[in-house]
N, C-alpha and C positions, 0 to 999 in steps of 0.2 A: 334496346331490342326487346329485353323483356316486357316492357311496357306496350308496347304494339301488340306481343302477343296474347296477354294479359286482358286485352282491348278487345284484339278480334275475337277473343272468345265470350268475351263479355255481350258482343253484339251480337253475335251467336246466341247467347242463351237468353238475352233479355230486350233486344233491339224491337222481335214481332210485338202487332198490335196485339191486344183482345179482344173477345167480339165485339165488349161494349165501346171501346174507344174505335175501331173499325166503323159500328155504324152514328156513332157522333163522328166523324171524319165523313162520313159518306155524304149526313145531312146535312152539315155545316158547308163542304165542300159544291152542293147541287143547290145550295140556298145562296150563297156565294157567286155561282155561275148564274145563277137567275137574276141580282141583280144587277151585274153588269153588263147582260147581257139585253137589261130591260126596257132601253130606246132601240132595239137593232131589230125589232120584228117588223121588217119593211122599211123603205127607205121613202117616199111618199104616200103609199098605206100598207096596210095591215097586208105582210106574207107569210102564212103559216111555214112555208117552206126555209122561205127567209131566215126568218126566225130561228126555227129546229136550227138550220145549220151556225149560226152565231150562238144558240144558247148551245148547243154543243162545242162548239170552240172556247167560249167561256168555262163552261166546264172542267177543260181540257188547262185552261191556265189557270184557273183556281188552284185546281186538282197539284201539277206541278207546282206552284208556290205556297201552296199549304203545307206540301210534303215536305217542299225541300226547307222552310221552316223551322219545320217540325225536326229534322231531320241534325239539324244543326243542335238544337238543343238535347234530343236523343244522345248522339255522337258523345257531347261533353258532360253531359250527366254520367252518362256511363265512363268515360276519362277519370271521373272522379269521384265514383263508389255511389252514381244515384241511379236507380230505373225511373226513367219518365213516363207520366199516364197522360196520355191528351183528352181534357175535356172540355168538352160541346158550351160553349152559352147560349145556350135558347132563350133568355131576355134579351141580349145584342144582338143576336142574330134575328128576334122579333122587331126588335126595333128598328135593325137596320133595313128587314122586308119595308117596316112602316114609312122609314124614310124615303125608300123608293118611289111607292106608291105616289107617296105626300108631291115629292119633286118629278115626278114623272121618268124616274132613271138619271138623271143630274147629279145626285151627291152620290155618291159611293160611299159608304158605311161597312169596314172589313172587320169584321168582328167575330172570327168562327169558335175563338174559347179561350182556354187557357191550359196551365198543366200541372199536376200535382207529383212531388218529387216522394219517391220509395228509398228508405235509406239500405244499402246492402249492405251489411254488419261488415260482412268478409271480405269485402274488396276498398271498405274503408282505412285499411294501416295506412299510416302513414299522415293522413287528411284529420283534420278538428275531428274528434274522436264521440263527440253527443249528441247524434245523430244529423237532423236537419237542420240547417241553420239560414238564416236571410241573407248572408255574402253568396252563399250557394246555390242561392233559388235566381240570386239576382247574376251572378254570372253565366248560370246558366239560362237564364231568358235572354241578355244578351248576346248568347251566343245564335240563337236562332236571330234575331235582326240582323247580324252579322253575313249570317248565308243568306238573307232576303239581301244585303246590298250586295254581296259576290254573283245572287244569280242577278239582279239587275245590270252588271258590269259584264257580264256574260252576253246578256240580251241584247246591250248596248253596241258590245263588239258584232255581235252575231246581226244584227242590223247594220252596223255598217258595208255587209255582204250584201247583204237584203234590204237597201233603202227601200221601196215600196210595199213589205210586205206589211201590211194591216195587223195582223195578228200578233207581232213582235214588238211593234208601235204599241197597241193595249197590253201586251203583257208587262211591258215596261211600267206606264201608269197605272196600270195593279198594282203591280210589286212598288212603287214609291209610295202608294198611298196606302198600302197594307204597311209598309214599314214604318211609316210616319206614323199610322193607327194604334200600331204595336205601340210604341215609346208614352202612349198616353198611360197618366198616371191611375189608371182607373181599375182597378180588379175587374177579372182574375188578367188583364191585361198585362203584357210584358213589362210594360213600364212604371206599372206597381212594383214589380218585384223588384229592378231595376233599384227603384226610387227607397225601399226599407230594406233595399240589401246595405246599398251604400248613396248615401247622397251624392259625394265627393264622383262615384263610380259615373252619375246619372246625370250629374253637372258638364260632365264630358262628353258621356255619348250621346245625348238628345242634341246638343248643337251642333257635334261632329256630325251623325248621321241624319239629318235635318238638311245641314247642310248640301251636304253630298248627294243628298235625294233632290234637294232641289237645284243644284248644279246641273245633276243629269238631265233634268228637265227642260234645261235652256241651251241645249248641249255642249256644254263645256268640256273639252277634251278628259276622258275619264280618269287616265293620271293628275292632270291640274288641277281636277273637282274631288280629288282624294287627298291633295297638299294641301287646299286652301282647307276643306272641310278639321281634316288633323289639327293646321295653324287656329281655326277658329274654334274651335271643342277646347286646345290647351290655353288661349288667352281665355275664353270665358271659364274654363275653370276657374285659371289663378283668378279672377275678379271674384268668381265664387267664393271662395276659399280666403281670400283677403275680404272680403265685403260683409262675409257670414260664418263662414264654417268654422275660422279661426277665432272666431268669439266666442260662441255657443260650444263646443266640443270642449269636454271638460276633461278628457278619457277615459280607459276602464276604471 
């Protein structure tokens, strides 16, 4: 119980953005909605109207899957004595405008940044005591992929209400290809951190949630597509782990 309360005050004093990650959240998030929104301005030509209303909609599921992201990572940095900073990549996010452009709105490129962890002195007892460390950075980027597949399994559900509605159908394929984008090993990307937190950690969740994302895709009941995905992430560990890690790991 103490821990809860411990929490909620913690997300109380440390949870708000600051202006500067507010407005790299703003641009990232409206850079984001323009790509995916940027085969939808008309459906056999050019409708400004059209358009507004789909990049607005875009916007609109960016915005929620960037937050809810972000949100997840927030939540357990603070669990565990960090305050998270969200920052903008304006190289990926230029590149992925470039990519747009290039394919005519075809590839999606989710790339809105990364995050930089603040270590709290005072709410560290208990936790590795030297301040920031790479298990930490990597658990906690994990944990935001983690709420990108709960709101996926959400949307999934909440579409089986709404089989026609358009907008539930793209926010799905957002969020799978932002999730999938995320695991990439690539700074400041999540799946850098992921990968020099713990190998062992990264050998499991890229296959697991890999899987799982692409289960949903071909709609596979969303319990079954979270059994197989688990069964698949722990056998390719242990292959992991017997093929490599248990050779080269020498200990502290």
């Amino acid at each position: 119980m103490a821990e809860l309360i411990d929490l909620k005050d913690k997300i109380r004093r440390y949870y708000k953005f600051t202006p500067y990650e507010a407005r790299g959240l703003i641009i990232a998030i409206l850079a984001v909605g323009f790509i995916i929104s940027f085969k939808d301005w008309g459906f056999e030509r050019f409708s400004f109207s059209v358009g507004l209303l789909n990049l607005f909609n875009a916007i609109l599921v960016a915005a929620l899957s960037i937050l809810v992201h972000d949100a997840g990572q927030r939540l357990w940095g603070l669990a565990i004595g960090y305050r998270i900073e969200f920052r903008m990549w304006t190289l990926g996010l230029v590149g992925a405008l470039a990519v747009a452009f290039i394919s005519n709105g075809s590839i999606w490129v989710i790339v809105p940044g990364g995050f930089m962890l603040h270590h709290l002195a005072g709410h560290r007892l208990g936790w590795f005591r030297y301040g920031v460390n790479y298990f930490g950075q990597g658990i906690v980027a994990l944990a935001g992929c983690l709420f990108t597949l709960m709101l996926i399994i959400f949307l999934k559900i909440l579409g089986a209400f709404f089989p026609n509605n358009l907008l539930i159908g793209k926010a799905v394929m957002f969020n799978i290809i932002y999730l999938i984008t995320s695991l990439l090993p690539i700074p400041p990307l999540d799946g850098s951190k992921i990968f020099f937190g713990s190998r062992m950690l990264y050998a499991f969740a890229i296959p697991a949630l890999i899987v799982a994302a692409v289960l949903m895709i071909v709609e596979v009941h969303v319990f079954l597509a979270l059994v197989l995905s688990m069964l698949v992430g722990v056998v390719l560990w242990l292959v992991y782990y017997i093929s490599f890690e248990r050779k080269v790991w020498k200990g502290p």
